[in-house]
TIGUMAR-673869 format. One line per 3 residues: their letters; for each residue x, y, z of N, C-alpha, C, O. Coordinates in nm, 2 decimals, padded with zeros to 4 digits. Last residue first. Layout:
a> X/Y/Z/X/Y/Z/X/Y/Z/X/Y/Z | ...;
This chain:
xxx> 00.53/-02.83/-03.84/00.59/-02.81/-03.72/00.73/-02.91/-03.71/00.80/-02.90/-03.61 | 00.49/-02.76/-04.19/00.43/-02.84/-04.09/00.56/-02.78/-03.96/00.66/-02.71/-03.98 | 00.30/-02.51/-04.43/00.45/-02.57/-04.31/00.38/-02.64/-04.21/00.28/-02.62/-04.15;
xxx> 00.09/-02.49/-04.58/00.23/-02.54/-04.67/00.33/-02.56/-04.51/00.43/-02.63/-04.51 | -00.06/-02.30/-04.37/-00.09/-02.37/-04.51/00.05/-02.39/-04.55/00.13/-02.30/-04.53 | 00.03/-02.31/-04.05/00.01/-02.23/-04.16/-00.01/-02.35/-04.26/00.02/-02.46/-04.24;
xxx> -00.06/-02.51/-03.75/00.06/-02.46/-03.83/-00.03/-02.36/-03.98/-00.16/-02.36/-03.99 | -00.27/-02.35/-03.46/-00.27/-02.49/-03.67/-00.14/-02.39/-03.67/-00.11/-02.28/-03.63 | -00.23/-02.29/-03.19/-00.23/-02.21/-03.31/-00.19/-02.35/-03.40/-00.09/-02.41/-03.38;
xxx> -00.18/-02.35/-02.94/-00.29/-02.41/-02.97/-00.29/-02.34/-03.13/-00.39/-02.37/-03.19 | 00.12/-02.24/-02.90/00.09/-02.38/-02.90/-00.05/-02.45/-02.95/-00.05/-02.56/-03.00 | 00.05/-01.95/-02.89/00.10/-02.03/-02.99/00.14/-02.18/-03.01/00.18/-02.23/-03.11;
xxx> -00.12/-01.94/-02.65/-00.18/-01.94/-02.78/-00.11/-01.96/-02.87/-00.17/-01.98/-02.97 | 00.07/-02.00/-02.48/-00.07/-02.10/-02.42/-00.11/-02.08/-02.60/-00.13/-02.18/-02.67 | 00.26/-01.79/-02.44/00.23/-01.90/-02.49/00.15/-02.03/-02.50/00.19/-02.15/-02.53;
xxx> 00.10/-01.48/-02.57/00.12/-01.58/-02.43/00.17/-01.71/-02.55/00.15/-01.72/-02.67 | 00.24/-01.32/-02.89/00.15/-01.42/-02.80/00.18/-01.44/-02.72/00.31/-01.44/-02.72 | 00.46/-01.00/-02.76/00.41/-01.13/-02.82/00.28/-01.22/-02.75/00.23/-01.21/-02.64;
xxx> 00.54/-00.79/-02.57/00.56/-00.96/-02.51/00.55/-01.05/-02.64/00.61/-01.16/-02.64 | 00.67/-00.55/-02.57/00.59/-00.60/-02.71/00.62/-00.75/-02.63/00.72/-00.81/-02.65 | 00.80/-00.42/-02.37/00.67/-00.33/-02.46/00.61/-00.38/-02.54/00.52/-00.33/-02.59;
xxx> 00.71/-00.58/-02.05/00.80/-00.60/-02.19/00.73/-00.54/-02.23/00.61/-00.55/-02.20 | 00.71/-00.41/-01.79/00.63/-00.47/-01.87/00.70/-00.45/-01.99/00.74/-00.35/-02.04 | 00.95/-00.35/-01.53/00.91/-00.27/-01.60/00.86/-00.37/-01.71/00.96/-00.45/-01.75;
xxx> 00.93/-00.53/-01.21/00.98/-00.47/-01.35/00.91/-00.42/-01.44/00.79/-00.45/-01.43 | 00.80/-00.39/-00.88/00.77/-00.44/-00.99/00.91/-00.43/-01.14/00.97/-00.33/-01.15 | 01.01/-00.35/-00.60/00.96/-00.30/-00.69/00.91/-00.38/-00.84/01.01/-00.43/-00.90;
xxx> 00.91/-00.42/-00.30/01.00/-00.52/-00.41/00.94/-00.43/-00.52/00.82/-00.44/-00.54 | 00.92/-00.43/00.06/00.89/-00.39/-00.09/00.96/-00.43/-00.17/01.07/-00.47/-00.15 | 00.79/-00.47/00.35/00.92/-00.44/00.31/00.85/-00.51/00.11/00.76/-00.60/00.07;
xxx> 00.68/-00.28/00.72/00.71/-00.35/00.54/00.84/-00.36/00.48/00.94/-00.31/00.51 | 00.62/-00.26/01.02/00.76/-00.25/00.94/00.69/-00.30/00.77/00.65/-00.42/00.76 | 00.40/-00.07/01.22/00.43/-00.15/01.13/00.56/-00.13/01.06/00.61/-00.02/01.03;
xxx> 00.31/00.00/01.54/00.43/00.00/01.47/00.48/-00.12/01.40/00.54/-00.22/01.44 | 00.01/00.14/01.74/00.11/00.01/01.65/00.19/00.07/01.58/00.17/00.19/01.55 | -00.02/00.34/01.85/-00.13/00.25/01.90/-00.07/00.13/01.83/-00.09/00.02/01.88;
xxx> 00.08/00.65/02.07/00.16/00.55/01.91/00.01/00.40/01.98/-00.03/00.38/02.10 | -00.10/00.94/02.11/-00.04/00.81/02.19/-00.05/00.69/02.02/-00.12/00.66/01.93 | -00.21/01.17/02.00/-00.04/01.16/01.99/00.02/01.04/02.05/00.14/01.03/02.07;
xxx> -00.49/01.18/02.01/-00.39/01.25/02.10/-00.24/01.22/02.11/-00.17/01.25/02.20 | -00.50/01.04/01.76/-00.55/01.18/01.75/-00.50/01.26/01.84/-00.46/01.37/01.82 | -00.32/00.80/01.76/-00.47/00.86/01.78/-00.44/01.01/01.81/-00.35/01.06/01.88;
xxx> -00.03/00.63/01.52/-00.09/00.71/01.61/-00.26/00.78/01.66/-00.32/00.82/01.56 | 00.17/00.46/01.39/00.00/00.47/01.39/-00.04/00.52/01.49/-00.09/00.44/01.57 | 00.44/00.44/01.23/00.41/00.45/01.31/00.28/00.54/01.35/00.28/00.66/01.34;
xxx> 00.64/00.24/00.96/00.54/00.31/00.97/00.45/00.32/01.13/00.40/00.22/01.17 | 00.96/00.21/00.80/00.85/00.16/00.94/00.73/00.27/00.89/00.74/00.36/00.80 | 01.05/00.00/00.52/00.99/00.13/00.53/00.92/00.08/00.74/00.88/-00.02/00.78;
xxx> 01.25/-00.15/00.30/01.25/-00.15/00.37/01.18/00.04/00.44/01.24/00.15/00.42 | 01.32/-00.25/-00.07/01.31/-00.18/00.00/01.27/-00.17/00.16/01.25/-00.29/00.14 | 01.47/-00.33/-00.36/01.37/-00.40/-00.28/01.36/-00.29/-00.15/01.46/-00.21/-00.17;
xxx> 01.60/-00.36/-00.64/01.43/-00.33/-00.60/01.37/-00.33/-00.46/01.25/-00.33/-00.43 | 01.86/-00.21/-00.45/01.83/-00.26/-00.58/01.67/-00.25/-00.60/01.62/-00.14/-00.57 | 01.73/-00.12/-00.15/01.86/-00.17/-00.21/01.82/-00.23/-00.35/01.72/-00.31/-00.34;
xxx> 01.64/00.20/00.09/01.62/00.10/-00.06/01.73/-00.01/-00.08/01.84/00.01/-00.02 | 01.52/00.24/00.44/01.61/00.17/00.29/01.58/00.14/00.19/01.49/00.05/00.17 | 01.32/00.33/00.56/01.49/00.31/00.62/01.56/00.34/00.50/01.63/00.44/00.47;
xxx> 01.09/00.54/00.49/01.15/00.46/00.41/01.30/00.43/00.52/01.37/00.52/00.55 | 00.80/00.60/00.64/00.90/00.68/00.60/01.04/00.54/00.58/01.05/00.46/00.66 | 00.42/00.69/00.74/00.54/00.61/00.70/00.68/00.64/00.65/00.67/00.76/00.61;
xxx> 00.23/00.77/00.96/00.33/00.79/00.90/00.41/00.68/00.88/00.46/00.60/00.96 | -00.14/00.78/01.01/-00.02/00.66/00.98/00.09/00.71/00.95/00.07/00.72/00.83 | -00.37/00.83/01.26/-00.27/00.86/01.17/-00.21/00.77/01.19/-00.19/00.70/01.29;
xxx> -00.69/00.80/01.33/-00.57/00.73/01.33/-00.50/00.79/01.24/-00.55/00.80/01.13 | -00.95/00.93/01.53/-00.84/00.98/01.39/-00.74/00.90/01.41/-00.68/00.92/01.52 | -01.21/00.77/01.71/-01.06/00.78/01.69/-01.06/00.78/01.56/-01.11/00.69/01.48;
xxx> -01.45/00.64/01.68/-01.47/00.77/01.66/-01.30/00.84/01.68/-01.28/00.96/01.66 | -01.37/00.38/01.88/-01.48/00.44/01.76/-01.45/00.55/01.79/-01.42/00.58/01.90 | -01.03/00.32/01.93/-01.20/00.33/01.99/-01.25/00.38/01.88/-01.18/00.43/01.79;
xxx> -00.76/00.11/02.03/-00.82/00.24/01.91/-00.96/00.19/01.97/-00.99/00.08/02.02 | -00.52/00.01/02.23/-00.61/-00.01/02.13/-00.69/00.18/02.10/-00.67/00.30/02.14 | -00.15/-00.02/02.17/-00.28/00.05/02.25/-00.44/00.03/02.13/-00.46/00.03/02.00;
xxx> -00.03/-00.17/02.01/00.04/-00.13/02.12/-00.03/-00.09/02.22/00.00/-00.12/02.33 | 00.07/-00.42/01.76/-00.06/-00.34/01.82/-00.01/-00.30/01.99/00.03/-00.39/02.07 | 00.31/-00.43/01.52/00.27/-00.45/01.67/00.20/-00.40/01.73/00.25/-00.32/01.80;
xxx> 00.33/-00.60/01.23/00.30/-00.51/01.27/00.30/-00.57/01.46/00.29/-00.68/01.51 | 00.52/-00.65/00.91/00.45/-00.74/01.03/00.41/-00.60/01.10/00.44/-00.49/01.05 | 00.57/-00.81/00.53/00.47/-00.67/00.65/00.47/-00.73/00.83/00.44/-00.85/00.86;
xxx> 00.60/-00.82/00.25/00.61/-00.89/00.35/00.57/-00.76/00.43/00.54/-00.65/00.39 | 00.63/-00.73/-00.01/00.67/-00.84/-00.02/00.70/-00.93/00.14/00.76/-01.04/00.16 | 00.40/-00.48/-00.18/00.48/-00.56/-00.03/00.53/-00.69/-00.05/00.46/-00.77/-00.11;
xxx> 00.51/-00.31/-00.46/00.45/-00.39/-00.38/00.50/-00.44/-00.31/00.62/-00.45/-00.31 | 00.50/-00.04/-00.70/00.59/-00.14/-00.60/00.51/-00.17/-00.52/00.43/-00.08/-00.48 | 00.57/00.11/-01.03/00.49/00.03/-00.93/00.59/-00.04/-00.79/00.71/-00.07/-00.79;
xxx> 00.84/00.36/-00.97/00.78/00.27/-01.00/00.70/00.18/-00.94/00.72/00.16/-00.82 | 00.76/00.65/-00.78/00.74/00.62/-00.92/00.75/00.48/-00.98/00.66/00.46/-01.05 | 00.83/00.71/-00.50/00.94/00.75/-00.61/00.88/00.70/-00.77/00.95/00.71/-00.87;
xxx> 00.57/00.66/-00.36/00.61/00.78/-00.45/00.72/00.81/-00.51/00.73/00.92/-00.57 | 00.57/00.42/-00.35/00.54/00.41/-00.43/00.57/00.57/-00.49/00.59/00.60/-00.61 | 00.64/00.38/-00.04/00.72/00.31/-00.18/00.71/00.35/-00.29/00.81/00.34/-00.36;
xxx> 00.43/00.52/00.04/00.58/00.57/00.10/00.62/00.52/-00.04/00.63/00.60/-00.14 | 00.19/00.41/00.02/00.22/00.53/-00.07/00.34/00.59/-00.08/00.38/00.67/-00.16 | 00.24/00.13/00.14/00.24/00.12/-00.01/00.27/00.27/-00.09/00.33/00.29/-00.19;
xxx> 00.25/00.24/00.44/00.38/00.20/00.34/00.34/00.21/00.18/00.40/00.28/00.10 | 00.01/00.34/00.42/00.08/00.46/00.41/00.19/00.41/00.39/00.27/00.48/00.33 | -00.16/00.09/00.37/-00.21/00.21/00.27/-00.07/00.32/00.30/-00.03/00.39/00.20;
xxx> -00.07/-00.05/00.58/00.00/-00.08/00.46/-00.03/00.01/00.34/00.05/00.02/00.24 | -00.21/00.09/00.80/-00.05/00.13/00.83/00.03/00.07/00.68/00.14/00.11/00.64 | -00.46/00.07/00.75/-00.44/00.19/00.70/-00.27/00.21/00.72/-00.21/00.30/00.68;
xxx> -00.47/-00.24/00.79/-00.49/-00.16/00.62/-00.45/-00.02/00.65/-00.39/00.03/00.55 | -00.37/-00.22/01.07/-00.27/-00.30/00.94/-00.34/-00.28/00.82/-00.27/-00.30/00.73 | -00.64/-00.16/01.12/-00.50/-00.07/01.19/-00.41/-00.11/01.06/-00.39/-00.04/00.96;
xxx> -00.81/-00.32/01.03/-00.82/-00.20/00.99/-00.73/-00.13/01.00/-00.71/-00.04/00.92 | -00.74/-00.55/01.18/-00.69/-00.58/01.06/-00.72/-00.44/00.96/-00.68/-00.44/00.85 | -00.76/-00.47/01.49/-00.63/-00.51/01.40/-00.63/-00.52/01.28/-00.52/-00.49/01.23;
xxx> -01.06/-00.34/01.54/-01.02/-00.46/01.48/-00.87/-00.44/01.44/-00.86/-00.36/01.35 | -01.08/-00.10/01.77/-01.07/-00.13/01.64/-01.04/-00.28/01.63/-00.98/-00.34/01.72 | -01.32/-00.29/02.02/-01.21/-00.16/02.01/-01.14/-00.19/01.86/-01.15/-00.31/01.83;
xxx> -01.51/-00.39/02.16/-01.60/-00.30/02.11/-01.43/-00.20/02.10/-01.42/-00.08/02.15 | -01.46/-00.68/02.11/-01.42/-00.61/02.25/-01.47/-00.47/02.21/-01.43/-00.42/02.31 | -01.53/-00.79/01.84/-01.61/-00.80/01.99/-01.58/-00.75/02.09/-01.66/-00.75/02.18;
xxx> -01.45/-00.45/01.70/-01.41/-00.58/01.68/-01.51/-00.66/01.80/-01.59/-00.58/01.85 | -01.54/-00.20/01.42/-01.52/-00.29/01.59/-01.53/-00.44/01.60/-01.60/-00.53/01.54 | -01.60/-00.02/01.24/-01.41/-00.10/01.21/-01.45/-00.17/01.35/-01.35/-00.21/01.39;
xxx> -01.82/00.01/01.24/-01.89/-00.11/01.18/-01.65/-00.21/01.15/-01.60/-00.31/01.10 | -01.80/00.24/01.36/-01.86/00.17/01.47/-01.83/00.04/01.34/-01.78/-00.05/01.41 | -01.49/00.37/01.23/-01.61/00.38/01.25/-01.70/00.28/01.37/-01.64/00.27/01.48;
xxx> -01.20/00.60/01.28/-01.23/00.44/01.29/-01.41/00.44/01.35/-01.45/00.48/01.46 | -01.08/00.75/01.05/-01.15/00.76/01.16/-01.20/00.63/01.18/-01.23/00.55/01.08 | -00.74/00.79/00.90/-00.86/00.71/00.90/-00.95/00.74/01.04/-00.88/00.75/01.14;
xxx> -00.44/00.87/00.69/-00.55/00.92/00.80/-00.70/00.84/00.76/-00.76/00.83/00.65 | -00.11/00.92/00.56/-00.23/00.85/00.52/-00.37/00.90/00.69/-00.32/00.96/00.78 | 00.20/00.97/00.46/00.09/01.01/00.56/-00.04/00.97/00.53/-00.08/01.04/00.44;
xxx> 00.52/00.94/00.34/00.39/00.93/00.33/00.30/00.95/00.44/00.36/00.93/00.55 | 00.86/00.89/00.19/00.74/00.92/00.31/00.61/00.92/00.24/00.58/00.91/00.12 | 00.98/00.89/-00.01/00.99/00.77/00.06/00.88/00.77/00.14/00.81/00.67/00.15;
xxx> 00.92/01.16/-00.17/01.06/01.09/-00.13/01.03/01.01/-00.05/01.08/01.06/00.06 | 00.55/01.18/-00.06/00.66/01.23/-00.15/00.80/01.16/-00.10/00.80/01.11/00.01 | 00.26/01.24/00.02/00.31/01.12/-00.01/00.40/01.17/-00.10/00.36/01.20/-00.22;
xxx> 00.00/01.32/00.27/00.06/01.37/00.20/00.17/01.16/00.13/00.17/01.04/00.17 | -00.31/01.19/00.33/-00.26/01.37/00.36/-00.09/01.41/00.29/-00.07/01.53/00.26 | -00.52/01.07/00.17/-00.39/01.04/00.16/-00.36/01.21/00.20/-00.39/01.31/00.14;
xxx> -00.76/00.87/00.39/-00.72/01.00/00.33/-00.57/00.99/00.31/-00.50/00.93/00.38 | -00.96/00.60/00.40/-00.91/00.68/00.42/-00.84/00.78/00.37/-00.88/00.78/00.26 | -01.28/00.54/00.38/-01.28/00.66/00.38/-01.12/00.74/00.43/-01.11/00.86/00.48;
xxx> -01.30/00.30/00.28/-01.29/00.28/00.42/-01.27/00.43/00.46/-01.26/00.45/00.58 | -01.30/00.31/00.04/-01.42/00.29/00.03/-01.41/00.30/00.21/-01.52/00.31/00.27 | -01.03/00.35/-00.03/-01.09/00.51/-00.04/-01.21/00.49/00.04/-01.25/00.58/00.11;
xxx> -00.92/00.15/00.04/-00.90/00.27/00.11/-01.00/00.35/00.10/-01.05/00.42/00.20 | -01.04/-00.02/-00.20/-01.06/-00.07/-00.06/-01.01/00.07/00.04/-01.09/00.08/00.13 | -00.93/00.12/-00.44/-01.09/00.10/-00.37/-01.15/00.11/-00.22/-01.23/00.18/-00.16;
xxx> -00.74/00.31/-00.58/-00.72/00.22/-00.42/-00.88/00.19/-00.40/-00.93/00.26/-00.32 | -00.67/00.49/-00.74/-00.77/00.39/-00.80/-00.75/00.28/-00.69/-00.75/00.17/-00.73 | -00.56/00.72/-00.60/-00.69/00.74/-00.70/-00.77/00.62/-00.72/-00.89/00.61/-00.72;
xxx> -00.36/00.59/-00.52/-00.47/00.59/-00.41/-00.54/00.61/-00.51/-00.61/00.51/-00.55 | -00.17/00.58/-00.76/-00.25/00.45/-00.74/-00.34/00.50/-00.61/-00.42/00.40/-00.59 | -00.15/00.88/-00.83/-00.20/00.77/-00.91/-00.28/00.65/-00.84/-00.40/00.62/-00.84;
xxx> 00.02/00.95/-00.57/-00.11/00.98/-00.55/-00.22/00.91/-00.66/-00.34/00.88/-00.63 | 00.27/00.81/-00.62/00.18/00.75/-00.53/-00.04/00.78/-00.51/-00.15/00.72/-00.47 | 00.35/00.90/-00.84/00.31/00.77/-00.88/00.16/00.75/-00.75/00.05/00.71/-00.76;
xxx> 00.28/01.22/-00.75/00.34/01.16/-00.78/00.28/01.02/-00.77/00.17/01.00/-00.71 | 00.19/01.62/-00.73/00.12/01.48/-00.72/00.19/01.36/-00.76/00.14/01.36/-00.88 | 00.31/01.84/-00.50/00.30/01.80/-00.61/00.22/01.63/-00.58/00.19/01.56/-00.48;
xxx> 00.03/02.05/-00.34/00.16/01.96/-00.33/00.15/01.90/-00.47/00.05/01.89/-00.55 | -00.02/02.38/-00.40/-00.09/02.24/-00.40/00.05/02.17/-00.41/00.15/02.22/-00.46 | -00.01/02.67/-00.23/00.05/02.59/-00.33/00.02/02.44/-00.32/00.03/02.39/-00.20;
């Protein structure tokens, strides 16, 4: 049975920067989420061990999918992370993420990054703010009804 597919699986479809890093969304439903990356020769940092900043894309790829699988857009509104153990070329990093809390839009998620042998390598916290919902009819911006000639016969 194919898992169902929700908001979250929408936006990896059009995630560039993940997909182009080859990571995987293994699963993403009710708050949680699971994401997966092999960490290549070109993720190395000068100490020849992942760069930090590949760890913190794939631990924000599995909060962003956590948040996002209840359905409305939602974005980070803050992130920290703790690098615990380093990562090596050719290490499977898994990400689980899973929601503490929602409150109104805003949310609260850990996420814990593991190698392939089950030793935790960081533990990221986020925290989320769901988008509002796009007025259906905004009208002109207003940049263009300021530059708009009044009409024939009415002055301003």
């Amino acid at each position: 049975m194919e898992p169902q597919r929700t908001a979250a699986h929408e936006m990896f479809d059009a995630d560039v920067a993940s997909n182009r890093l080859g990571i995987e969304l293994v699963r993403a439903a009710d708050g949680n989420a699971t994401a997966r990356m092999r960490i290549s020769d070109d993720m190395l940092n000068g100490h020849r061990i992942a760069h930090g900043g590949f760890v913190f894309l794939l631990a924000d790829t599995a909060f962003a999918l956590a948040c996002n699988s209840h359905g409305p857009a939602t974005v980070a509104s803050g992130a920290d992370i703790t690098f615990v153990r380093p990562a090596r070329q050719g290490d499977v990093l898994t990400a689980r993420a899973s929601e503490r809390t929602r409150y109104g839009r805003s949310g609260i998620y850990d996420v814990t990054v593991s190698r392939q042998d089950g030793e935790v390598i960081a533990e990221f916290r986020g925290r989320s703010r769901t988008l509002r919902a796009p007025d259906p009819d905004p009208g002109p911006p207003e940049s263009e009804e300021r530059g708009r000639a009044p009409a024939a016969g009415r002055s301003r």
